[in-house]
C-alpha positions, 0 to 999 in steps of 0.5 A: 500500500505504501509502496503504492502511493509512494509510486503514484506521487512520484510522476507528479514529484518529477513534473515539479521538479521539471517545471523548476527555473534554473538557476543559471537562467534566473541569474542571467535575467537578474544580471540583464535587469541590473544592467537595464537600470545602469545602462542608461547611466553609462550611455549618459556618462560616455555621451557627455563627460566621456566623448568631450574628455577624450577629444580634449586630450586628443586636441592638445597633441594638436595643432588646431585652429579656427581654420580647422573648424571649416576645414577639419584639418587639425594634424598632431604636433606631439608634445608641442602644446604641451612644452609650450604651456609649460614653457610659458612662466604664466603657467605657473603662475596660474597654478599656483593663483588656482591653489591659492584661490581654492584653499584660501577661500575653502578655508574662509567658507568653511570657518565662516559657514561652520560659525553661522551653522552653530549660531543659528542651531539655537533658537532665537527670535527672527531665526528663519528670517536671517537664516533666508537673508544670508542664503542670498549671495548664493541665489544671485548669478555669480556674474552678477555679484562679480560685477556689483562686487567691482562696483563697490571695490572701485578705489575712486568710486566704490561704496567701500573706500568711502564707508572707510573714508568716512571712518577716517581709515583711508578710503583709496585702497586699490583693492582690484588695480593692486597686484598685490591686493586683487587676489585677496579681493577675488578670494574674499568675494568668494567667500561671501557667495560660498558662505551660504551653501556651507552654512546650509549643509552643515546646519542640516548636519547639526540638526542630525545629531542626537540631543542626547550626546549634548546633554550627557555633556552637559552633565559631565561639565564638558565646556563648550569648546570641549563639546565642539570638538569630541561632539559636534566635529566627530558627529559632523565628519561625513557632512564636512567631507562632502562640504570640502569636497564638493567646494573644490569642485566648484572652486578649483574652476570658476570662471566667470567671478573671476572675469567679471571682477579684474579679468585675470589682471591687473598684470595678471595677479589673479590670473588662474587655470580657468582664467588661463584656458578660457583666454587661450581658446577664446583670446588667442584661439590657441585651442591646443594650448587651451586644451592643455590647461583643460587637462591639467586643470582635469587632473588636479580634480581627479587626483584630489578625488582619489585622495578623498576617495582614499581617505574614505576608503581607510576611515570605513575599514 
């Protein structure tokens, strides 16, 4: 009887077993579903940051000109553009502007912005109504506030030398005719309209950390500086990072600030990579050396990004 059963069950037993999926099968169309959803990622990547990073490259072994623009005729000279940008002294000039312009103004952003954030984690009255004034250098174009910038630092006629005259603090300080002064001046501007999208990211970071670490501080007798610095900077390293590094991103390589307040002058003094590739391709029309001072500009954010990278890398282990 049972053998019976036990043989009457069984074609129903191989039936279910034939009508399983392989496995092999299952993952096959697991992987084609995974790549459906990064396929259109890729293609996005290659079409608009992959084909214009390589033909950058391939430019700077070329001579090319506005000529080749017509006639498609752009034939390689090797290394010269890029022995010749290397050659120019205003290269180095430029690189080493670009460093100071990124960490100089990095460094004030942050500062400030960090302050602002603390100060406005408190509750207080008109709170909300600062915290929207102060995010309007950030809204306004930055050619804009390049240029209503230069209007107020006009040595003859700007609002500044006069505020400071009327203080008796001498109010004729060249703040953009001074090589010595006009790249300070270009890096206080930008901190101004940075201060706002530190004070943004890093509040928001503030109001993640648990009120409870705070209190238990606060018990302990841990003063406020104490707090800050085994509370509030620990607790705030992710936020801080994508702070940093999404400000050299945008830093490393403005443009139009730059041009709208001194033009790269005078005598060029704040005179960077970006200001140096734009004036090459479209002053001199020198697209080969332009495209050089591209790439390398490319290359200083690309080895920033591997240090980060890096470092997040070693802190996750």
């Amino acid at each position: 009887m049972t053998t019976s059963i036990v043989t009457a069950q069984a074609p129903g037993t191989a039936s279910r077993t034939a009508a399983a999926p392989d496995p092999v099968r299952l993952r096959r169309r697991r992987r084609l579903a995974q790549w459906g959803f990064v396929a259109p990622a890729v293609v996005f990547m290659l079409l608009f940051f992959g084909y214009p990073l390589v033909r950058n490259v391939v430019m700077s072994f070329q001579h090319f000109t506005p000529k080749t623009f017509f006639t498609g005729d752009a034939p390689f000279n090797g290394a010269d553009n890029w022995s010749n940008v290397f050659r120019d002294p205003l290269f180095g000039k430029a690189l080493w502007h670009t460093l100071v312009f990124t960490a100089g103004s990095l460094l004030g952003q942050f500062c400030i912005g960090m302050a602002l954030a603390v100060f406005f984690s408190r509750r207080f009255p008109l709170n909300g109504v600062l915290r929207s004034l102060i995010l309007l250098p950030w809204l306004v174009p930055m050619v804009v506030s390049g240029i209503v910038w230069r209007r107020i630092l006009d040595q003859d006629t700007g609002v500044l030398n006069s505020f400071l005259d009327t203080l008796g603090l001498g109010g004729h300080t060249p703040w953009l005719t001074s090589p010595g002064m006009a790249l300070l001046s270009v890096i206080l501007v930008n901190i101004w309209i940075g201060i706002p999208f530190n004070m943004v990211i890093l509040y928001g970071g503030l109001q993640e950390i648990p009120k409870e670490l705070y209190e238990a501080a606060s018990l302990d007798g841990a003063s406020a500086w104490r707090t800050f610095r085994s509370i509030t900077l620990p607790q705030l390293k992710p936020v801080i990072t994508v702070v940093l590094v999404l400000g050299f991103m945008s830093t490393v390589k403005i443009l139009d600030l730059i041009l709208a307040l001194t033009d790269g002058g005078p005598a060029d003094a704040t005179q960077t990579l970006g200001t140096l590739t734009y004036q090459n391709s479209f002053v001199r029309l020198d697209f080969g050396a332009g495209a050089v001072v591209g790439n390398v500009l490319i290359l200083v954010s690309a080895v920033f990004a591997v240090f980060y990278l890096r470092a997040n890398r070693t802190e996750g282990k």
